[in-house]
ROKOL-525269 format. One record per residue: residue in one letter; z, y, x of N, C-alpha, C, O, CB in turn. Coordinates in steps of 0.1 Angstrom, whole numbers, padded with zeros to 4 digits, always signed. Glycine has a CB too. Example, Ala and Ser with C-alpha at 12.3 -4.5 7.8 and 13.67 -1.06 7.14 Angstrom:
% residues 2
A+0078-0057+0132+0078-0045+0123+0078-0033+0132+0085-0033+0142+0090-0045+0113;S+0071-0022+0128+0071-0011+0137+0079+0000+0129+0080+0011+0134+0057-0006+0141;
% end
This chain:
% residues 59
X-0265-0228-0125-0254-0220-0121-0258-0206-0121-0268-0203-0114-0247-0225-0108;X-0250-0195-0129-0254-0180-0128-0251-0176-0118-0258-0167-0114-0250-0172-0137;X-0240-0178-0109-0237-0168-0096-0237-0176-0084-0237-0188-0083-0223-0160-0097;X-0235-0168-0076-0237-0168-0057-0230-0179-0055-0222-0181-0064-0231-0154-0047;X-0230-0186-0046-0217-0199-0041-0210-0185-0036-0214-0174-0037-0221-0214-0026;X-0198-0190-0029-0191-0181-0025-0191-0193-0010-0185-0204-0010-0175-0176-0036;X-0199-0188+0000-0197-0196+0016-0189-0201+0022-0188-0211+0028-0198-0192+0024;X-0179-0186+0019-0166-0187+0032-0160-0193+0022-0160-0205+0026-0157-0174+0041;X-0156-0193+0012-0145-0202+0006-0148-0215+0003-0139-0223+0001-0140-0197-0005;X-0163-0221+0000-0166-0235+0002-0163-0240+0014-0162-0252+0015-0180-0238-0001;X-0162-0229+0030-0161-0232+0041-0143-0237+0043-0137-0245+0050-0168-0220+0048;X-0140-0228+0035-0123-0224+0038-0118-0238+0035-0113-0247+0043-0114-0211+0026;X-0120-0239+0022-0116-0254+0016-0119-0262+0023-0113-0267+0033-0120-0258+0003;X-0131-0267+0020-0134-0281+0030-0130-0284+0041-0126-0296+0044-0146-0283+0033;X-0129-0270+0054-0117-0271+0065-0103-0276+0065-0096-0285+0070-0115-0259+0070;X-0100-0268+0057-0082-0276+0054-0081-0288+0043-0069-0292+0041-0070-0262+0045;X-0091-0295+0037-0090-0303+0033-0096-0316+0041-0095-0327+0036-0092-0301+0022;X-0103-0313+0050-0104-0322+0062-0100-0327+0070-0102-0338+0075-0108-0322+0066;X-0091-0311+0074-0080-0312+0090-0067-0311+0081-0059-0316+0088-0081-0295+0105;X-0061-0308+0070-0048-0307+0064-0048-0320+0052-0038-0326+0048-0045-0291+0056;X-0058-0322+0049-0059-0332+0036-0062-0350+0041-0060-0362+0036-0075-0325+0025;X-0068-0343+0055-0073-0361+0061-0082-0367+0051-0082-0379+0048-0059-0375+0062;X-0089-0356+0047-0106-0362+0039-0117-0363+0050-0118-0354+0059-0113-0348+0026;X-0123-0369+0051-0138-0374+0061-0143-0357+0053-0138-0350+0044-0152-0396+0055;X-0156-0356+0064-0159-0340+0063-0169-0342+0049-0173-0332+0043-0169-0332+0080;X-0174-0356+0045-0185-0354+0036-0174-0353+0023-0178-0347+0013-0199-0368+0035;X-0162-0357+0021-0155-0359+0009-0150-0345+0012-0150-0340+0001-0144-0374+0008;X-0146-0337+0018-0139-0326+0019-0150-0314+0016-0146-0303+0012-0133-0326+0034;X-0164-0318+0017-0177-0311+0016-0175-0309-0002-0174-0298-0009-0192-0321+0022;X-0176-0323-0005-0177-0324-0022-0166-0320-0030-0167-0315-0041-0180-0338-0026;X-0155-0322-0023-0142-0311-0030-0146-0297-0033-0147-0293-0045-0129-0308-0020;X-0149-0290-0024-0149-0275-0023-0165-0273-0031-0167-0262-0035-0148-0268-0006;X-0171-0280-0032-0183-0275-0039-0178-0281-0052-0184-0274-0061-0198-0281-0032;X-0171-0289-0057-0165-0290-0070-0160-0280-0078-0162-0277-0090-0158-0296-0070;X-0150-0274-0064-0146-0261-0067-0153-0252-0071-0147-0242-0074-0142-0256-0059;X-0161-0252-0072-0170-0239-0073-0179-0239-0085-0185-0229-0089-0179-0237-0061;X-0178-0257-0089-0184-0258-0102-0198-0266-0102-0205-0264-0112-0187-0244-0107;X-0204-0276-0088-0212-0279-0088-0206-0297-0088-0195-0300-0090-0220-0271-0079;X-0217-0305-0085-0216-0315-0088-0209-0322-0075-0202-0332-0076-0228-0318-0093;X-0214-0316-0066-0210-0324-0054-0218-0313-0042-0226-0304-0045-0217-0342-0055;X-0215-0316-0034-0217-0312-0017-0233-0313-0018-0238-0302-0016-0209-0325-0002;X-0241-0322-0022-0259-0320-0022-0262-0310-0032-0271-0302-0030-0269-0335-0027;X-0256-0309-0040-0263-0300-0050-0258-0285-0047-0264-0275-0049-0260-0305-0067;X-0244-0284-0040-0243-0271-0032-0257-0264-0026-0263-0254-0030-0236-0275-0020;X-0258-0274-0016-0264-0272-0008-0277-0271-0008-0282-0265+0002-0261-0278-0002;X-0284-0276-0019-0295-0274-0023-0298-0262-0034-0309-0259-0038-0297-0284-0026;X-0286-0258-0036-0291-0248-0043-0289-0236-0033-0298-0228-0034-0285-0247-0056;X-0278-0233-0022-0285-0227-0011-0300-0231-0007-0307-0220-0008-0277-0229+0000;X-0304-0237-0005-0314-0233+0002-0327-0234-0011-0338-0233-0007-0315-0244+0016;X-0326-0236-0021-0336-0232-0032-0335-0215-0033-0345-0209-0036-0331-0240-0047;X-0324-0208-0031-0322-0195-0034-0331-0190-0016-0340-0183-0015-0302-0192-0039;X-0326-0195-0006-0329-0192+0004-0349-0186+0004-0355-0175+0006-0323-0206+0014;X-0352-0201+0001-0365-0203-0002-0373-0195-0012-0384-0188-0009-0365-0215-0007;X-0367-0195-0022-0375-0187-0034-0372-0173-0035-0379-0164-0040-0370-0193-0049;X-0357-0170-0026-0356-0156-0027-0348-0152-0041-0343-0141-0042-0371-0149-0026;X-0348-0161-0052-0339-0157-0064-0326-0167-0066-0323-0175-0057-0350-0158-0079;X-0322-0166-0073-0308-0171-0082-0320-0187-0083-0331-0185-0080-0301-0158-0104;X-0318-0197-0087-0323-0209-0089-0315-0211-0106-0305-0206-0112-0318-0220-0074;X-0324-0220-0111-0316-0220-0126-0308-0231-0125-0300-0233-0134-0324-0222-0140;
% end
């Protein structure tokens, strides 16, 4: 992935599709990180914290 997650809006979504959608928080996780173009909620998340870690963009 070339750009930044966007936080608050992986945050935004997954809140109202948890508390408005009645998705469990891990299925409401993997929506919003869909959104955004990744595979699922782990690979979000791991690529936060590969960028965290390394300090760069992750490929």
């Amino acid at each position: 992935m070339s750009r930044i997650p966007d936080i608050d809006a992986f945050e935004e979504r997954a809140a109202i599709a948890e508390y408005d959608g009645g998705l469990s928080r891990s299925e409401a996780e993997n929506l919003a990180a869909r959104a955004q173009g990744f595979a699922g909620a782990d690979a979000y998340w791991q690529w936060l914290a590969d960028y965290v870690v390394d300090r760069r963009m992750p490929n």
